[in-house]
C-alpha positions as CSV (number, residue, x, y, z in Angstrom):
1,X,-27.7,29.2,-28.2
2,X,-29.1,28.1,-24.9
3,X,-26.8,25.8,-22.1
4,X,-26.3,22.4,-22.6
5,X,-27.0,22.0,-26.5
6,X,-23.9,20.7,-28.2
7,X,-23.6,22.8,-31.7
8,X,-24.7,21.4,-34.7
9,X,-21.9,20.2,-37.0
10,X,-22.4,18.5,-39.8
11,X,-21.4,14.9,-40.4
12,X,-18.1,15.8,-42.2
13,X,-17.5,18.1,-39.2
14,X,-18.0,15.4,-37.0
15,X,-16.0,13.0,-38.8
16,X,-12.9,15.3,-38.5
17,X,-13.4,16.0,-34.8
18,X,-13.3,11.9,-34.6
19,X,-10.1,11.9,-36.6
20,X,-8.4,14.3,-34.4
21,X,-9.4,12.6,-30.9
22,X,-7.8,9.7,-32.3
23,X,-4.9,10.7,-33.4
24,X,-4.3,12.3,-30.0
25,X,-5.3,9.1,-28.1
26,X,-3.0,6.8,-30.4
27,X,0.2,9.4,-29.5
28,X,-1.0,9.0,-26.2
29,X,-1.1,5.0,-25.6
30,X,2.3,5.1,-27.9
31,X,4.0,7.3,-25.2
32,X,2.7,5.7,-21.9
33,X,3.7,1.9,-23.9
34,X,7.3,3.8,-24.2
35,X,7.3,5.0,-20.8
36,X,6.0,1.2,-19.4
37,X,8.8,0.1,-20.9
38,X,11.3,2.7,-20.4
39,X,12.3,4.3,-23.7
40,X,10.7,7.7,-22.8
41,X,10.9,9.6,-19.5
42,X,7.8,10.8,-17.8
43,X,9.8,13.7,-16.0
44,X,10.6,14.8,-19.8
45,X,7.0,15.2,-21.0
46,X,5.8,16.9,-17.5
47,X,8.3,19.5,-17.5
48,X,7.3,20.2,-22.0
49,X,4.1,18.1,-22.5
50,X,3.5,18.1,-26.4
51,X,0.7,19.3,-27.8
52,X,-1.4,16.2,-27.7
53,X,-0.9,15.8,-23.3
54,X,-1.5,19.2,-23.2
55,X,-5.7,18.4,-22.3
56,X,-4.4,15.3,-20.8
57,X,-5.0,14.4,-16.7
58,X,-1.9,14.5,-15.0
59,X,-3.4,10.8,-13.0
60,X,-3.0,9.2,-16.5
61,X,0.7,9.7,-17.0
62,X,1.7,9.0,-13.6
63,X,-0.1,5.5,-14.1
64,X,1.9,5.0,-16.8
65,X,5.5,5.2,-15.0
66,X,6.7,1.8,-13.9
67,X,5.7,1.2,-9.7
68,X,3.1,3.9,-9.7
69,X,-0.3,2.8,-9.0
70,X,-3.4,4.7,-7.9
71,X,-2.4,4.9,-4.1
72,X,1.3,6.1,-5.1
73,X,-0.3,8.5,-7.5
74,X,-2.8,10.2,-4.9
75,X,-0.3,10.0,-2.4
76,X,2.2,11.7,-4.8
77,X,-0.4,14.4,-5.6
78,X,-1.6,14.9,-2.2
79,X,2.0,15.7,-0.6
80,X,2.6,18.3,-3.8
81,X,-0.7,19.6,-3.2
82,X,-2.0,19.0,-6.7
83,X,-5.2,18.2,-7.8
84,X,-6.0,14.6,-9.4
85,X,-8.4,16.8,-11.8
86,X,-5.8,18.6,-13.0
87,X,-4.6,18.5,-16.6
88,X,-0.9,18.7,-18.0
89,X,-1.6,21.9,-19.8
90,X,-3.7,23.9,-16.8
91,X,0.2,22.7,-14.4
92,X,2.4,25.9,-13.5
93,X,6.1,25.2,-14.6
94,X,6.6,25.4,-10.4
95,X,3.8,22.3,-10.3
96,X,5.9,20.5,-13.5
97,X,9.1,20.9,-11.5
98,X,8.1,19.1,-8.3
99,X,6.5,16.7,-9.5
100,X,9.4,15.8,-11.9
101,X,11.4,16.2,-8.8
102,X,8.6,13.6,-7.2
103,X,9.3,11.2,-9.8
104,X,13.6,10.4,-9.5
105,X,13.3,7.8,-7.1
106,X,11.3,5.9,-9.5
107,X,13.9,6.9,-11.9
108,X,16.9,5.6,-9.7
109,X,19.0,4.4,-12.3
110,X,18.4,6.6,-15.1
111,X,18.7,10.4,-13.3
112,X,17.1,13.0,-15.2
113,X,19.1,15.0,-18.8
114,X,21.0,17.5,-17.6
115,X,19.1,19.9,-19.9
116,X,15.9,19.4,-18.3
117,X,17.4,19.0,-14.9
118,X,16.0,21.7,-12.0
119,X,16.7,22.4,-8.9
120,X,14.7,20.4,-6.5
121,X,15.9,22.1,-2.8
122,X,13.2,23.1,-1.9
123,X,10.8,19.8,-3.0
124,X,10.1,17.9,0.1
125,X,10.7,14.5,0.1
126,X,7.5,11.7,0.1
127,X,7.0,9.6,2.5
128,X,8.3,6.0,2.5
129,X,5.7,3.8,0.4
130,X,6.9,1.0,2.8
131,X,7.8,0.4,6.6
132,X,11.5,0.1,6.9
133,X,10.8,-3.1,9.1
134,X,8.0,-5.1,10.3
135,X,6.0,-4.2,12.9
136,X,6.5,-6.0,16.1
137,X,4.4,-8.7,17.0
138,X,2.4,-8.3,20.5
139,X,3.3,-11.4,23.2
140,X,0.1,-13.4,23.6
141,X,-0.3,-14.9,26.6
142,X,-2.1,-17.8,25.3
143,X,-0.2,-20.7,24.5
144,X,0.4,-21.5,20.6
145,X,-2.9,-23.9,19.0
146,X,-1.6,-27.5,18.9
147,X,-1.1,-28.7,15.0
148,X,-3.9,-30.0,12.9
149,X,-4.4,-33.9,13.5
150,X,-6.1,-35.3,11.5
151,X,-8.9,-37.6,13.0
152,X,-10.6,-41.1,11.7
153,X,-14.5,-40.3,10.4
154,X,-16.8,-41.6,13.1
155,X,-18.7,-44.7,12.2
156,X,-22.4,-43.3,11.4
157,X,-25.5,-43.4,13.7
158,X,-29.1,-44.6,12.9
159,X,-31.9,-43.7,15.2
160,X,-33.6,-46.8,13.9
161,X,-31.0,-49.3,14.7
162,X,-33.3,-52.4,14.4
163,X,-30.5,-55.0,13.8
């Protein structure tokens, strides 16, 4: 076979690929639902994905967990040094454990099983997502704009005024 031909399957072949794929997508959206709303923990599946997050980007269940967004996510990723192409399955079990470990403080109040617990010494922590206090505002030298007042509409103008 040369590169870049898909194989030829025949339609029931097909039709059982299609079953499969979504099966694994409706485990899936089931899971990150649970994990939106808090019945399953996200540190649980990363350190023993099943099966069907096992060819799964990493990306997709971190935008699952409750707070995470995409700049939390790369950010998250960045500081572990793992890539945002890879998948659960292709993750080292020293990968799974840090970025478990990455995960607690969005997990304050629910710490991770003791079963599935690691050490996490040797994780360094991220980086604030925000400023611990505003930045200071520079002294202008200008004095503050007077408040809006509003004004009466002038009376219109004619250039023909002929009265």
């Amino acid at each position: 076979m040369s590169a870049g031909v898909p194989p030829v399957r025949s339609h029931a072949q097909r039709a059982e690929a299609l079953g499969k794929a979504n099966a694994v997508r409706v485990l899936r959206a089931t899971d990150k639902q649970q994990i939106t709303a808090r019945q399953l923990d996200a540190r649980t599946l990363l350190l023993d994905p099943p099966d069907h997050w096992c060819r799964a980007k990493v990306v997709e269940l971190l935008l699952a967990v409750p707070a995470i967004g995409r700049t939390k996510t790369e950010r998250v990723l960045d500081t572990l040094a793992i890539s945002p192409a890879k998948t659960m399955g292709g993750m080292t079990a020293d990968q799974r454990r840090r970025l478990a470990a990455a995960l607690d403080p969005f997990y304050a109040t629910r710490p991770l099983l003791a079963s599935a617990a690691t050490s996490t010494a040797d994780v360094p922590p991220l980086p604030s997502p925000l400023p611990t206090s505003p930045p200071p505002v520079a002294a202008t030298s200008q004095p503050s704009p007077a408040p809006h007042q509003p004004q009466a509409p002038a009376a219109p103008t004619y250039d023909n005024d002929l009265i």
